[in-house]
C-alpha positions, 0 to 999 in steps of 0.5 A: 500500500505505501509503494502504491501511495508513492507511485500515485503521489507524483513531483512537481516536476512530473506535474509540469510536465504534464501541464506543458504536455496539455498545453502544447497538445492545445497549442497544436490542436488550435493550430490545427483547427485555425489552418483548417478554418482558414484553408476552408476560407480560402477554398470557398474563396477560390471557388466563389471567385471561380464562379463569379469569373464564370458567370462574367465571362458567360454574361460578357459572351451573352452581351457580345451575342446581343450587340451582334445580333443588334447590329445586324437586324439594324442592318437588316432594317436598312436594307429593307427600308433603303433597298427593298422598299425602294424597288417596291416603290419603283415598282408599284409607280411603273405599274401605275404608268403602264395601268394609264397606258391600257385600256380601260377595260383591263386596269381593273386587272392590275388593281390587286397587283397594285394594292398587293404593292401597297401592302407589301411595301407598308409591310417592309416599312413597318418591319424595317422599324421595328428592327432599329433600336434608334426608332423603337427608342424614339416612338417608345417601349409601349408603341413599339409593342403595339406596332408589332400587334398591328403589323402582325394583325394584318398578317395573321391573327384575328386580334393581337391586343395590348393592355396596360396595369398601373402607373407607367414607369420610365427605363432608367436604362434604355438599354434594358427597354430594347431587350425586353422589346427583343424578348416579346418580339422573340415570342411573337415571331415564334407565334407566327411561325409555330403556334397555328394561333389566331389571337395573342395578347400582351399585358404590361403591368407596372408594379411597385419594384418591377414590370411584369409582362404576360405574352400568350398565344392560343395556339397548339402549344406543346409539351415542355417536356419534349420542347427543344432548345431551339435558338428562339428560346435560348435568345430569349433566356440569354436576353433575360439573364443580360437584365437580370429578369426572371423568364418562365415560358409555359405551355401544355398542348392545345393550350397555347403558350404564354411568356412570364417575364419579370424585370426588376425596375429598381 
């Protein structure tokens, strides 16, 4: 029992011993769990980083992409103005030259030539706006809309109407007003070529921190699982990113289609 006593009872040197045993095992440890944190700080750092530049480079390409196809639909709009609408112009005064050179029982002949003239070159002329951003600047967001609906109702479908919710609120950014324009131009022209619809409908409703669009169509639709990615809806999505604005395009068969398109005004 005595020897058991001496062996509990232990000298001071052993007691430090033991407290500088513990304290460098703490020392140790704390570095330990300070590189770990701070490894961890960096990593999620690097990958922040990484996604940021990710997410740059694809918003800079998204842009590139826009300010190319800008360029060439103002081109396109050009040439159609400039040369198309001037050959449709020539044409049509030829056509009213020779109709004062027959006889007057074959000018009523040429009177559908000359008014399928007439509209084909409103029609060139009204496009030809509609794809300069100077011009749907200068006649404004909402009017330019309204162009399109008219331009289209003459083509094809029996009503293309738009309405107006709320307060109107300016662009801060004009820039933003012709992508947004581009995106309902987008749905339309989609509506025209694949939607067998026969009337479409906007609404415009200018809330408190945001504008909210609605597009629809009440054509064939189509089922959103089996939709392919197809340059419409990928220009549409893109154009949305560019501004920040929540973009949803939903559809079911035989039940249209209809652009859900949120854009943060503030």
């Amino acid at each position: 029992m005595v020897q058991t006593g001496q062996q509990l009872a232990s000298t001071p040197a052993e007691r430090y011993l033991l407290i500088y045993m513990i304290a460098v095992l703490v020392v140790v440890t704390s570095l330990v769990i300070i590189f770990f944190v701070v490894f961890q700080k960096r990593k999620n750092k690097l990958l922040l980083d990484k996604i940021k530049q990710q997410q740059a480079f694809e918003e800079e390409i998204a842009q590139a992409q826009t300010e190319i196809q800008e360029q060439t639909l103002k081109n396109i709009g050009w040439e159609l103005h400039d040369n198309v609408g001037q050959l449709l112009s020539f044409a049509s005064m030829q056509l009213s030259i020779l109709k004062m050179q027959v006889a007057d029982d074959i000018k009523d002949k040429f009177k559908d030539t000359t008014e399928a003239l007439k509209n084909s070159l409103s029609e060139v002329r009204a496009l030809s706006k509609t794809l300069n951003n100077e011009v749907v600047l200068n006649i404004g967001f909402e009017k330019s809309i309204t162009n399109e609906l008219d331009r289209l109702k003459k083509m094809k479908f029996i009503s293309a109407e738009l309405k107006t919710v709320g307060e109107k609120i300016e662009f801060t950014n004009r820039k933003h007003e012709i992508i947004i324009f581009r995106i309902i131009q987008e749905f339309l022209s989609n509506s025209v070529k694949y939607s067998e619809a026969e009337n479409i409908a906007i609404t415009i409703e200018y809330q408190t921190k945001s504008l909210m669009i609605i597009a629809t169509d009440d054509g064939k639709g189509f089922d959103m699982n089996g939709i392919e990615k197809g340059s419409g809806l990928i220009n549409m999505k893109s154009r949305a990113l560019l501004i920040n604005a929540e973009f949803e395009l939903l559809s079911k068969p035989n039940e249209g289609v209809q652009l859900l398109l949120d854009y943060p005004i503030s």
